[in-house]
Every structure is written in structure tokens, then in C-alpha cells.
PDB file of N, CA, C and O in Angstrom, chain B, residues numbered from 101:
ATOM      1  N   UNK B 101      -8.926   1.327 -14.284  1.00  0.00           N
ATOM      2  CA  UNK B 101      -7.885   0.414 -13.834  1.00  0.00           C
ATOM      3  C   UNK B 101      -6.554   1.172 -13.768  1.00  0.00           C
ATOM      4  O   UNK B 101      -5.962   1.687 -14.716  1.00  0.00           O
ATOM      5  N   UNK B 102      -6.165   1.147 -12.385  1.00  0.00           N
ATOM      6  CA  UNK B 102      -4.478   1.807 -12.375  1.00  0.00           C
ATOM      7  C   UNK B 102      -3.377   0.773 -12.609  1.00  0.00           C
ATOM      8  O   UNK B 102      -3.408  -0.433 -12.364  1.00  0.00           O
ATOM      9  N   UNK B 103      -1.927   1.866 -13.392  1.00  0.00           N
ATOM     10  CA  UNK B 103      -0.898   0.749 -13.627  1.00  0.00           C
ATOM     11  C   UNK B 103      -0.506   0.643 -12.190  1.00  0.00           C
ATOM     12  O   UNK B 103      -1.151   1.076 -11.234  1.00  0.00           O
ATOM     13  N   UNK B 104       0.878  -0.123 -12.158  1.00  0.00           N
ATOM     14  CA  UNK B 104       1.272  -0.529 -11.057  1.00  0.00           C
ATOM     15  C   UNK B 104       1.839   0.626 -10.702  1.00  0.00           C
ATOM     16  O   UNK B 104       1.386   1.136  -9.678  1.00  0.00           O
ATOM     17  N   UNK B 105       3.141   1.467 -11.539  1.00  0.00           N
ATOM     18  CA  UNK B 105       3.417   2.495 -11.616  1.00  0.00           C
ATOM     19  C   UNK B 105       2.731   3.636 -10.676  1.00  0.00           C
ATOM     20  O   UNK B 105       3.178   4.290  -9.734  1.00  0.00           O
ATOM     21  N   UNK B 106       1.217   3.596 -11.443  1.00  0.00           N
ATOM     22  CA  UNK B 106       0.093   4.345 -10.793  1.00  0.00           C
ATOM     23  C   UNK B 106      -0.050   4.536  -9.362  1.00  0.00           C
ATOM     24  O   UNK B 106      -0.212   5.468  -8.574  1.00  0.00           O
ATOM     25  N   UNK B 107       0.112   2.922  -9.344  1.00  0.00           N
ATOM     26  CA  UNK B 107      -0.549   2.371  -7.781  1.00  0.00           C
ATOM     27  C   UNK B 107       1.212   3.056  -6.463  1.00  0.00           C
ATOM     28  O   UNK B 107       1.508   3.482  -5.347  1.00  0.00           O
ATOM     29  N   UNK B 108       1.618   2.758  -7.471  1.00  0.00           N
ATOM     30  CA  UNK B 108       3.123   3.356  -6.539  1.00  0.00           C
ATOM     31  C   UNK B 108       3.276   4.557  -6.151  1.00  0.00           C
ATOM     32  O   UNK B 108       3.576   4.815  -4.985  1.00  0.00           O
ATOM     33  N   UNK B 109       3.093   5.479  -7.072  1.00  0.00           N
ATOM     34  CA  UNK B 109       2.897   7.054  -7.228  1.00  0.00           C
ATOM     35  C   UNK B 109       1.922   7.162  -6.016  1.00  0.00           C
ATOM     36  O   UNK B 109       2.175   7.837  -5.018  1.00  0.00           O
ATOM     37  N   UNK B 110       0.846   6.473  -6.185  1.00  0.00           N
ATOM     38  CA  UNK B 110      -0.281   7.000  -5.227  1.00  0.00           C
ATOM     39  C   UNK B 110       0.293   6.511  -3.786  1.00  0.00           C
ATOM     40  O   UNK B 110       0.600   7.319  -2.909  1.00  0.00           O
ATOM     41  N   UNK B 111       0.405   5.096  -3.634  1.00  0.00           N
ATOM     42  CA  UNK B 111       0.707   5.083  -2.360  1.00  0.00           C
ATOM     43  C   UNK B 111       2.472   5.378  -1.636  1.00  0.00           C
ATOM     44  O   UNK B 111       3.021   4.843  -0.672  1.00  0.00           O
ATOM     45  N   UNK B 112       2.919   6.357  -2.518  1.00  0.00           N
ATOM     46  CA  UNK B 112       4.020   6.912  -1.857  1.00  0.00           C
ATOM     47  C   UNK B 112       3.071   8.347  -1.554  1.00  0.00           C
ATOM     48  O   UNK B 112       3.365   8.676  -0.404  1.00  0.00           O
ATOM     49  N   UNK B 113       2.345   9.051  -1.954  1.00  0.00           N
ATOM     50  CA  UNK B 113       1.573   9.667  -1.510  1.00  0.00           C
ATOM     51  C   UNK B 113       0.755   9.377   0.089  1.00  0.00           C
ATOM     52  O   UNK B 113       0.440  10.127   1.013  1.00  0.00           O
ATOM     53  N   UNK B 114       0.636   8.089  -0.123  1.00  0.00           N
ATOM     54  CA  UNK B 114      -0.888   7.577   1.129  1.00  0.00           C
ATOM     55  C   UNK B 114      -0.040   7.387   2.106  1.00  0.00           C
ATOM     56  O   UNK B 114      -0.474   7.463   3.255  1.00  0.00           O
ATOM     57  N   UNK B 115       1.543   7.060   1.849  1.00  0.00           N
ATOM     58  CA  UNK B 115       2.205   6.656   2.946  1.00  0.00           C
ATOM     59  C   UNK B 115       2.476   7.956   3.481  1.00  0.00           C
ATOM     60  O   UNK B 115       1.978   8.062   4.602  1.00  0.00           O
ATOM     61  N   UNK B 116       3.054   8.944   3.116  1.00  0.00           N
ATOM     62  CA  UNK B 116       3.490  10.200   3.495  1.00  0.00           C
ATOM     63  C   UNK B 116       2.083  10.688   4.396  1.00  0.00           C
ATOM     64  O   UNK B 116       2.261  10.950   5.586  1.00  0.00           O
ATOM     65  N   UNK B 117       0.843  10.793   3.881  1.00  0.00           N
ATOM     66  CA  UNK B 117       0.204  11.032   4.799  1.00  0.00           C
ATOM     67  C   UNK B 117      -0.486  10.416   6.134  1.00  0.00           C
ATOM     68  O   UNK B 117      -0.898  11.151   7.032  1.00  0.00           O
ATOM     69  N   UNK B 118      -0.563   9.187   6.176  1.00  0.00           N
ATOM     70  CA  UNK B 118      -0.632   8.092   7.275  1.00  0.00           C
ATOM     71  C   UNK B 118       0.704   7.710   7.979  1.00  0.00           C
ATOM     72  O   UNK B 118       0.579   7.015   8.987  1.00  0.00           O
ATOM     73  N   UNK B 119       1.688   7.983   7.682  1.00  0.00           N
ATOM     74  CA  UNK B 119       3.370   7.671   8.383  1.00  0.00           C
ATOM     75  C   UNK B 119       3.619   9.084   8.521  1.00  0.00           C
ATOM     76  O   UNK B 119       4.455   9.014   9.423  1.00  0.00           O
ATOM     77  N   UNK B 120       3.545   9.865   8.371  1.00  0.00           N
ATOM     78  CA  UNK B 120       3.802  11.899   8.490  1.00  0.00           C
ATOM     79  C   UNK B 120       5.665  11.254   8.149  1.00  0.00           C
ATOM     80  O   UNK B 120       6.427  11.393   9.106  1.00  0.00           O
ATOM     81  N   UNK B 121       6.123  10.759   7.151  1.00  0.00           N
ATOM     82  CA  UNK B 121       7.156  10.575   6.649  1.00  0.00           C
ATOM     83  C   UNK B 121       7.433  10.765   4.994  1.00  0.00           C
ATOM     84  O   UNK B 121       6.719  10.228   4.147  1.00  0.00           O
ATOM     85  N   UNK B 122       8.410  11.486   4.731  1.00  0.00           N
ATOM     86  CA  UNK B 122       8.189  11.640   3.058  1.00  0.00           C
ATOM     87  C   UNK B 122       8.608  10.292   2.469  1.00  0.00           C
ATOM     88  O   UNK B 122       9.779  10.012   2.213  1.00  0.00           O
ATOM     89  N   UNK B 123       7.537   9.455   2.268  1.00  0.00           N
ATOM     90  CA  UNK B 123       8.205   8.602   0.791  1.00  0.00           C
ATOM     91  C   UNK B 123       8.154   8.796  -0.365  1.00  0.00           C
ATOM     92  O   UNK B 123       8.208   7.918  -1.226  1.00  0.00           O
ATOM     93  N   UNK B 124       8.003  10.384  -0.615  1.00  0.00           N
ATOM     94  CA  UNK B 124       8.185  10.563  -2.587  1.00  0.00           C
ATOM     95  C   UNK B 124       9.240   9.623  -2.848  1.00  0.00           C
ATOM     96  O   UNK B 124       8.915   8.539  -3.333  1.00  0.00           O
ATOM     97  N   UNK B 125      10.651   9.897  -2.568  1.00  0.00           N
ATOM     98  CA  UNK B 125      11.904   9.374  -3.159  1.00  0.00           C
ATOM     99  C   UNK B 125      12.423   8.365  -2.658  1.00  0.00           C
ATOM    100  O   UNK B 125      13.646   8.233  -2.630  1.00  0.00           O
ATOM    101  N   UNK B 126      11.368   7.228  -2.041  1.00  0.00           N
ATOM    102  CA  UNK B 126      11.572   5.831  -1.394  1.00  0.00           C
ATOM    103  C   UNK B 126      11.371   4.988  -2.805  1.00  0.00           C
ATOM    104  O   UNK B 126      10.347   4.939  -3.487  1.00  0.00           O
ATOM    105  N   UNK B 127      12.868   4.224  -3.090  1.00  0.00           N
ATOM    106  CA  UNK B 127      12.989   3.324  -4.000  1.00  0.00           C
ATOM    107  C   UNK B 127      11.840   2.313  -4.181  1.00  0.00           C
ATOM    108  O   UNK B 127      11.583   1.742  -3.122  1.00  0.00           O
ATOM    109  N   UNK B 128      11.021   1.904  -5.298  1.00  0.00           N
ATOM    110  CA  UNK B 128       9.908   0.521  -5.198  1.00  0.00           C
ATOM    111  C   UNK B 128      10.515  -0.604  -4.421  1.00  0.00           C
ATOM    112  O   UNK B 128       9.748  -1.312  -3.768  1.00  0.00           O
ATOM    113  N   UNK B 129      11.969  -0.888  -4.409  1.00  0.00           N
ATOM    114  CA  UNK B 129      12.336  -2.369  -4.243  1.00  0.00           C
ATOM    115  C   UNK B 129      12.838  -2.019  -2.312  1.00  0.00           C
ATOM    116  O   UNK B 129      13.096  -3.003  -1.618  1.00  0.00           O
ATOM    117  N   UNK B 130      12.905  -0.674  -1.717  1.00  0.00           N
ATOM    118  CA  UNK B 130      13.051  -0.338  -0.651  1.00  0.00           C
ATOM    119  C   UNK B 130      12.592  -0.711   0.711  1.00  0.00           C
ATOM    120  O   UNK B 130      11.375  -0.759   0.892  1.00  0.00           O
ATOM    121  N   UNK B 131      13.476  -1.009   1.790  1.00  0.00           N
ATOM    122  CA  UNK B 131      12.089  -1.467   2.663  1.00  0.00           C
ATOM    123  C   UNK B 131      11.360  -0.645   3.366  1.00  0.00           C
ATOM    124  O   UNK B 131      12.028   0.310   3.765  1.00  0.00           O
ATOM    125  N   UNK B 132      10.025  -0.618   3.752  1.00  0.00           N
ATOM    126  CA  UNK B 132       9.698   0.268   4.097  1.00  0.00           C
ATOM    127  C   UNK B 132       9.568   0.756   5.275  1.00  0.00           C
ATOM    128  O   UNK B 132       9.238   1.927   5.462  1.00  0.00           O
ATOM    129  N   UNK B 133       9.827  -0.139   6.277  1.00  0.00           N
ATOM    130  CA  UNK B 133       9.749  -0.159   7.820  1.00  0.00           C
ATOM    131  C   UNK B 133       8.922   0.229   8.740  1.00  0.00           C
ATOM    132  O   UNK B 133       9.209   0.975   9.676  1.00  0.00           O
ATOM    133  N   UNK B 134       7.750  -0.308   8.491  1.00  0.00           N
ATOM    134  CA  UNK B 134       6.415   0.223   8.994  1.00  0.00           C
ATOM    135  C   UNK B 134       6.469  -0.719   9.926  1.00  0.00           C
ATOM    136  O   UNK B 134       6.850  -1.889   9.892  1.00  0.00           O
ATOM    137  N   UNK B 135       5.920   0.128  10.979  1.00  0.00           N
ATOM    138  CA  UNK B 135       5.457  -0.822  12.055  1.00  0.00           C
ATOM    139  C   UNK B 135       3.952  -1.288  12.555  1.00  0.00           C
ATOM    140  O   UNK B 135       3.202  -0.522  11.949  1.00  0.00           O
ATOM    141  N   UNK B 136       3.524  -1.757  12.986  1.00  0.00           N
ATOM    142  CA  UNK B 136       2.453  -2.738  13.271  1.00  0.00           C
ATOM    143  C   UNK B 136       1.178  -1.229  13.169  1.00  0.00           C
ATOM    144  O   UNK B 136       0.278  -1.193  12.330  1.00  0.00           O
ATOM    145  N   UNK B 137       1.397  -0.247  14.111  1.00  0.00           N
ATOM    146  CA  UNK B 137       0.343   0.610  13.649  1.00  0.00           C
ATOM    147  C   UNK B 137       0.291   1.873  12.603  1.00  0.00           C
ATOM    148  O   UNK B 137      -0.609   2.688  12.397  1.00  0.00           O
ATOM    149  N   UNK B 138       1.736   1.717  11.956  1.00  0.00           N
ATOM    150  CA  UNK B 138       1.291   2.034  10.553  1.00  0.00           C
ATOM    151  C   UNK B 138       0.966   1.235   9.567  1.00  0.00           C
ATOM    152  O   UNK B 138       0.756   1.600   8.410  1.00  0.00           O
ATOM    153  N   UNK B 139       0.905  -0.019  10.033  1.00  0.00           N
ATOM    154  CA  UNK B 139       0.035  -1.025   8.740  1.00  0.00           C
ATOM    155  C   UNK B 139      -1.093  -1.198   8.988  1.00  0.00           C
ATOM    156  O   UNK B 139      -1.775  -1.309   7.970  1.00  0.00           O
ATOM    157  N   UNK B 140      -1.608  -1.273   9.866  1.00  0.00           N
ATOM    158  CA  UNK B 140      -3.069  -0.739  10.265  1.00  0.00           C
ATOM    159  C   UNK B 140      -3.941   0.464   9.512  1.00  0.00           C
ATOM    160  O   UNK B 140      -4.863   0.386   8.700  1.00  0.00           O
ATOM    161  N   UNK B 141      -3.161   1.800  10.213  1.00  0.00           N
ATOM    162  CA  UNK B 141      -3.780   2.673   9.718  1.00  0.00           C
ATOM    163  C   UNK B 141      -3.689   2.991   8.015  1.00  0.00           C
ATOM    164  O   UNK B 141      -4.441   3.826   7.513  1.00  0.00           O
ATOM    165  N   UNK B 142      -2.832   2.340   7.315  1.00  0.00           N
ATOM    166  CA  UNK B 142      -2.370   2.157   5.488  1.00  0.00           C
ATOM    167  C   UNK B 142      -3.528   0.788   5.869  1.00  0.00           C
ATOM    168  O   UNK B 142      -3.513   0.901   7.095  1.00  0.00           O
ATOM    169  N   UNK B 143      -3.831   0.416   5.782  1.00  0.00           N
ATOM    170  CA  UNK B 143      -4.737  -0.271   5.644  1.00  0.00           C
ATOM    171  C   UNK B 143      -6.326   0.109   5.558  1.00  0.00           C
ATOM    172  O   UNK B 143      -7.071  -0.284   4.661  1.00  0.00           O
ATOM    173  N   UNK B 144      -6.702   0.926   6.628  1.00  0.00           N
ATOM    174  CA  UNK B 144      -7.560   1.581   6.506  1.00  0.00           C
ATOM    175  C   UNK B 144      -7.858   3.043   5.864  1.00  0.00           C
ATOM    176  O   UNK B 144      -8.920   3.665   5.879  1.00  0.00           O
ATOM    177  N   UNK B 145      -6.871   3.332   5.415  1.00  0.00           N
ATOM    178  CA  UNK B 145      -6.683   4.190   4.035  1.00  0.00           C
ATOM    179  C   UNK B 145      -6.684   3.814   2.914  1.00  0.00           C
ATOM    180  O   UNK B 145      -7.104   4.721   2.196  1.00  0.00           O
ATOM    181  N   UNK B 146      -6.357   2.679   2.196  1.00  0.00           N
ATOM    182  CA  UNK B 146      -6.302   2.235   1.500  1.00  0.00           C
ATOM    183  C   UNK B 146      -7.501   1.681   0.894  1.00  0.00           C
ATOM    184  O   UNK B 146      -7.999   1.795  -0.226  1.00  0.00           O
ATOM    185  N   UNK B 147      -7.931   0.844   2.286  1.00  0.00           N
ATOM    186  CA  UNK B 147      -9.269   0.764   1.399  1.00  0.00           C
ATOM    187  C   UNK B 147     -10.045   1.332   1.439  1.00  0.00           C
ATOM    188  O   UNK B 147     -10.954   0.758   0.840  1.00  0.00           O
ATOM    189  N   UNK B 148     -10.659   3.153   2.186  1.00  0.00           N
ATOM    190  CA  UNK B 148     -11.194   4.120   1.354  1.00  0.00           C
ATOM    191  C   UNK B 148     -10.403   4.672   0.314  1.00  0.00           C
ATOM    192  O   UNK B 148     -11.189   5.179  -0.486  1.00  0.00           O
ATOM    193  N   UNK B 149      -9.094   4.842  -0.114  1.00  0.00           N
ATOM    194  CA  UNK B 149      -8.661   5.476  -1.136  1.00  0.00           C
ATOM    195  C   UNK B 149      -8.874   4.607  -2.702  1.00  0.00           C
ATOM    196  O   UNK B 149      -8.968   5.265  -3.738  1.00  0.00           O
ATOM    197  N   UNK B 150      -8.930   3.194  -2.721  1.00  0.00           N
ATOM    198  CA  UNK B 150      -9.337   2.024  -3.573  1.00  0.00           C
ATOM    199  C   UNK B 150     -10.545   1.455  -3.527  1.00  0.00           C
ATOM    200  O   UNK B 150     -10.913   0.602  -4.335  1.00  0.00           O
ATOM    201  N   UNK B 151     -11.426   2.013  -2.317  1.00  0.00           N
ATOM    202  CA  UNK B 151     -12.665   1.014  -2.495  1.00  0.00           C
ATOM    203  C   UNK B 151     -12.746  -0.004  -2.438  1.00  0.00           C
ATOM    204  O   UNK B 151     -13.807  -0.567  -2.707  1.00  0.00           O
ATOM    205  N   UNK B 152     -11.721  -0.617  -2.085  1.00  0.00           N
ATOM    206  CA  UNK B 152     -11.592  -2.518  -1.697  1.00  0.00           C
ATOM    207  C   UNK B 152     -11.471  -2.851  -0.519  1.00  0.00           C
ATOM    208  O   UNK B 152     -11.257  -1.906   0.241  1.00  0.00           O
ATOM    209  N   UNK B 153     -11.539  -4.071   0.039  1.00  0.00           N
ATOM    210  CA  UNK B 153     -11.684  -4.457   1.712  1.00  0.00           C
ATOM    211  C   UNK B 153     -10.549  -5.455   1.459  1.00  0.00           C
ATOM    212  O   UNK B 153     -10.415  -6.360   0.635  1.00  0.00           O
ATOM    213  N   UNK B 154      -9.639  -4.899   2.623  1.00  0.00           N
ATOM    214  CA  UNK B 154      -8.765  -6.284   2.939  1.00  0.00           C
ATOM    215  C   UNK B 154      -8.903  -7.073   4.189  1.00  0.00           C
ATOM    216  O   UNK B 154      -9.348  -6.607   5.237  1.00  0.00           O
ATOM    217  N   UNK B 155      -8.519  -8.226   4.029  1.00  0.00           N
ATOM    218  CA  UNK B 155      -9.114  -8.798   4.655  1.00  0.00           C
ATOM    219  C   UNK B 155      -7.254  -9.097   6.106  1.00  0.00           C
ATOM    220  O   UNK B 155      -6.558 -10.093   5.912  1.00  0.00           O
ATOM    221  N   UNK B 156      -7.059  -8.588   6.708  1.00  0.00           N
ATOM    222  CA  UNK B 156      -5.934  -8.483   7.561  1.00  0.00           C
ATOM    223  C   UNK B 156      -5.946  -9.835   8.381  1.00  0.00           C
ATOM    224  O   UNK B 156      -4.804 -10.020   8.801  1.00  0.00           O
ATOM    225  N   UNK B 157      -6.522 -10.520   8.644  1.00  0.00           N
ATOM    226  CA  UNK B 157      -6.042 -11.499   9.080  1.00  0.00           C
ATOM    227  C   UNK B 157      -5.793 -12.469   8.556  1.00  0.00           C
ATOM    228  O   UNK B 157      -5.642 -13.501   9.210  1.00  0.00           O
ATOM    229  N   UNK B 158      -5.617 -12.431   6.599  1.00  0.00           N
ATOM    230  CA  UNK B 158      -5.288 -13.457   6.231  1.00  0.00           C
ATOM    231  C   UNK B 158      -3.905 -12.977   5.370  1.00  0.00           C
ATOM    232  O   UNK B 158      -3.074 -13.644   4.753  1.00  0.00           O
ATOM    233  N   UNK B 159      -4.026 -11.615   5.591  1.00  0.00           N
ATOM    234  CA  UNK B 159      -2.480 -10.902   5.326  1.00  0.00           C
ATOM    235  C   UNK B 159      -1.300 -10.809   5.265  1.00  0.00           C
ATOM    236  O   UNK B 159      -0.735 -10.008   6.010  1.00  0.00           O
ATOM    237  N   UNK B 160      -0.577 -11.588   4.374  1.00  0.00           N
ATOM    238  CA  UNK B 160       0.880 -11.864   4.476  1.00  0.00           C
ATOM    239  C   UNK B 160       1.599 -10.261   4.866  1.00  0.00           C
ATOM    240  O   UNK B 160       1.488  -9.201   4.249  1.00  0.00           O
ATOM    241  N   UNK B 161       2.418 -10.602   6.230  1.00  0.00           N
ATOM    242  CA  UNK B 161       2.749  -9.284   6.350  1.00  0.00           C
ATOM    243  C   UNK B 161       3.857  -8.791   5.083  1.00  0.00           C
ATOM    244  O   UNK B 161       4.157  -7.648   4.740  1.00  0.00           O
ATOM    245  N   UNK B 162       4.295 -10.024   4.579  1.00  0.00           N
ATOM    246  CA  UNK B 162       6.033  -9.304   3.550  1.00  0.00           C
ATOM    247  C   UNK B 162       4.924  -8.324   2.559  1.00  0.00           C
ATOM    248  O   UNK B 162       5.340  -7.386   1.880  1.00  0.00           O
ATOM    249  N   UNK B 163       3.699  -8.662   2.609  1.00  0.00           N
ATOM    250  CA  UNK B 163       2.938  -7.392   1.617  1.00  0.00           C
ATOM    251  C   UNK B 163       3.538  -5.840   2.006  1.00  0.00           C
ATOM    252  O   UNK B 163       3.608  -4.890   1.227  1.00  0.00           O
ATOM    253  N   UNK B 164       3.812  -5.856   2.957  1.00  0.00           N
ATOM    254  CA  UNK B 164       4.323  -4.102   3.420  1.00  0.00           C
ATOM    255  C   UNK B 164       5.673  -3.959   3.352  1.00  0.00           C
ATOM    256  O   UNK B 164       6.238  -2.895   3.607  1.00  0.00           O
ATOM    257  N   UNK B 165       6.273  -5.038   2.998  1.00  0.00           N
ATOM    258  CA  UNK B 165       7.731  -4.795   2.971  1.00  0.00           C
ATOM    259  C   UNK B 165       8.273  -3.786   1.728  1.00  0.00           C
ATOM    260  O   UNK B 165       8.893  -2.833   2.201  1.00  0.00           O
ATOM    261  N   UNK B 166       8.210  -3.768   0.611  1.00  0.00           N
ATOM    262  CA  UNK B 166       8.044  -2.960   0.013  1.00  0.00           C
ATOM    263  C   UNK B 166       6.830  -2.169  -0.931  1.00  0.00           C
ATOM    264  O   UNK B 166       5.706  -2.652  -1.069  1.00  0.00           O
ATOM    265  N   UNK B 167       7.286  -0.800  -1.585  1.00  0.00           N
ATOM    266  CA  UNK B 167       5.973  -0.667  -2.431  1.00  0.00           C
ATOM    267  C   UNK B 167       5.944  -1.265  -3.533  1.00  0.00           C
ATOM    268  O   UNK B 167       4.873  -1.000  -4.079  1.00  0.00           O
ATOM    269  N   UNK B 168       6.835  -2.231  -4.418  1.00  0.00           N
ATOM    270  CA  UNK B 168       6.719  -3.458  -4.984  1.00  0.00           C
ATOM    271  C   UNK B 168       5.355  -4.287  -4.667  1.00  0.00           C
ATOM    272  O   UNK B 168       4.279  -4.462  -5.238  1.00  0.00           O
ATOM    273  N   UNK B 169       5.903  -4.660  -3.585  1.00  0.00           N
ATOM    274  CA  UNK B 169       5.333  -6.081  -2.942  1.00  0.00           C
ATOM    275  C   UNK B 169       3.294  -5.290  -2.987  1.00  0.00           C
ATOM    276  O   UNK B 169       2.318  -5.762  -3.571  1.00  0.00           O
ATOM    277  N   UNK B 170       3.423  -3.634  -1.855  1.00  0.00           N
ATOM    278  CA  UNK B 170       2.001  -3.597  -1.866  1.00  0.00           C
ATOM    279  C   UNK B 170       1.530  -3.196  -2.832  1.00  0.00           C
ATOM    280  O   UNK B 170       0.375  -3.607  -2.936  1.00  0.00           O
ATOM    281  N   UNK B 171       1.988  -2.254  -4.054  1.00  0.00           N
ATOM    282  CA  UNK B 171       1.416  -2.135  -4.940  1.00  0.00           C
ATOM    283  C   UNK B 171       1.489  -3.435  -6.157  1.00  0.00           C
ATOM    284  O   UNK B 171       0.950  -3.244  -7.247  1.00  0.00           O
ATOM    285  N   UNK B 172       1.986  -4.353  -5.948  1.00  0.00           N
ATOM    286  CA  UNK B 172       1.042  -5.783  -6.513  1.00  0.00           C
ATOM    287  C   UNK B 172       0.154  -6.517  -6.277  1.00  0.00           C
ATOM    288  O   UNK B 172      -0.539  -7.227  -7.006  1.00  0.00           O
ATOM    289  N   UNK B 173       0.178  -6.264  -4.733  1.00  0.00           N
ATOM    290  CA  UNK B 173      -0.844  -6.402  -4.063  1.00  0.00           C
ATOM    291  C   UNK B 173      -2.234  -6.003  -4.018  1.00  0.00           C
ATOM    292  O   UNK B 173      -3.209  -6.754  -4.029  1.00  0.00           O
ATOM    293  N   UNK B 174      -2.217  -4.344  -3.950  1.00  0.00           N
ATOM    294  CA  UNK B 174      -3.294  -3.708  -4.212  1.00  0.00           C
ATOM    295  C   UNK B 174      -3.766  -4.124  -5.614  1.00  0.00           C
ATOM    296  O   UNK B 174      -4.742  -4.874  -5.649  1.00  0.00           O
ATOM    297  N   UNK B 175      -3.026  -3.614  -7.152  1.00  0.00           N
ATOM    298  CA  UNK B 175      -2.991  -4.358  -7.835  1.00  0.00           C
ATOM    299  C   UNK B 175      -4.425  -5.634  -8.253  1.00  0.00           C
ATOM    300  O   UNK B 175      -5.360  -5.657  -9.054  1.00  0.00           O
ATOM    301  N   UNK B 176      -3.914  -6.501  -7.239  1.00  0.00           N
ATOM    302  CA  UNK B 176      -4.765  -7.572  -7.612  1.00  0.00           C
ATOM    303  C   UNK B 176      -6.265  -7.685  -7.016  1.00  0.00           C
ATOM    304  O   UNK B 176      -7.278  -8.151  -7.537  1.00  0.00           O
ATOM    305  N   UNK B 177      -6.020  -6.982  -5.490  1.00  0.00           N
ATOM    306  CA  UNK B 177      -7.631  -6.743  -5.448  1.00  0.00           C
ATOM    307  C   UNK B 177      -8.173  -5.462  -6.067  1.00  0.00           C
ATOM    308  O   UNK B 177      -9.376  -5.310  -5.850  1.00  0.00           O
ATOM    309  N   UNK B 178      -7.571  -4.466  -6.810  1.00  0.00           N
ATOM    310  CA  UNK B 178      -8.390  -3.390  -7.653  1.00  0.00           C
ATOM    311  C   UNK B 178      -8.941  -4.328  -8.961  1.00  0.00           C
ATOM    312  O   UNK B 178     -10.116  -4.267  -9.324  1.00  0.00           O
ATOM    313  N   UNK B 179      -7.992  -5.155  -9.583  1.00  0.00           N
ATOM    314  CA  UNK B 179      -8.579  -5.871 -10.509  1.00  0.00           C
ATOM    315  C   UNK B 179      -9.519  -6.611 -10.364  1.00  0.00           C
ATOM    316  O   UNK B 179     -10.514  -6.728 -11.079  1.00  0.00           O
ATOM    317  N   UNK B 180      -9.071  -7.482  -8.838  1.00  0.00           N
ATOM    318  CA  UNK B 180     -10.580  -8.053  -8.819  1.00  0.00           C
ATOM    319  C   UNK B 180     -11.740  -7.641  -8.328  1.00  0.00           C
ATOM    320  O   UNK B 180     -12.633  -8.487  -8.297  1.00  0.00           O
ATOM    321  N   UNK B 181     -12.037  -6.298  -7.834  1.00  0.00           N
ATOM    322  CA  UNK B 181     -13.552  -5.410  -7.700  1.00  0.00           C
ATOM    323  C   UNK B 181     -13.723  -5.063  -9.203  1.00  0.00           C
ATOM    324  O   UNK B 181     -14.945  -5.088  -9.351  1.00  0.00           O
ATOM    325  N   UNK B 182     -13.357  -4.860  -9.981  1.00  0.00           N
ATOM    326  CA  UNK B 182     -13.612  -4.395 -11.205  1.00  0.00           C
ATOM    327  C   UNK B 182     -14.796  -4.969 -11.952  1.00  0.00           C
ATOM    328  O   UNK B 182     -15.066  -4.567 -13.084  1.00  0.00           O
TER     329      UNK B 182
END
């Protein structure tokens, strides 16, 4: 089980490589400004990098607004495959 912390660390990592943009030093509470096909493709990274399936059409988009918001997100479906 990862902390949230965890989950942040990593996906400022996942973003940098699916956005070819550095978010090491992108604040948690920051917005992130992804657009429609970088939430796609963080989506389909995500759930090979977690092993969980999201389900996108029932997807609140403010989930991508920050890495707050997605790493509580992720968060809750890593807990619930567990």
C-alpha cells in the first residue's frame, strides 16, 4: 500500500514522462493543465503503473486538476484492489 505522499512522488514522475514536461517541482495543490489527450494517455499509464482500471467515463474531470485531487484519487482505487 502507497502513502499519498508516495502516490505524488510517483506520479510527478508518470507525468513528466507521458506530458515530456518536468513536474518534479509542481506544487500538490498546483494546477496541472492537462489537456484532454494528456488525460488519456495518464490514464493509460496509470493503470499499468498501479494495476487498477479506471473507469473514464464516469470520471470526474476536477480529478486531474491537481496532484492532490489525483493522487487521492488513485489512492482510493489502489486501496480498493488490495
Amino acid at each position: 500500500m502507497s502513502s499519498k505522499a508516495q502516490i505524488i512522488e510517483s506520479l510527478r514522475e508518470t507525468l513528466t514522462k507521458v506530458v515530456k514536461k518536468d513536474f518534479s517541482e509542481v506544487d500538490a495543490d498546483e494546477s496541472l493543465n492537462l489537456d484532454s489527450i494528456n488525460r488519456i494517455s495518464l490514464i493509460v499509464e496509470l493503470e499499468w503503473v498501479y494495476d487498477i482500471e479506471i473507469d473514464s467515463d464516469g470520471l470526474d474531470p476536477e480529478v486531474f486538476d491537481t496532484l492532490n485531487a489525483l493522487a487521492g484519487y488513485i489512492e482510493g482505487l489502489v486501496n480498493e484492489s488490495v
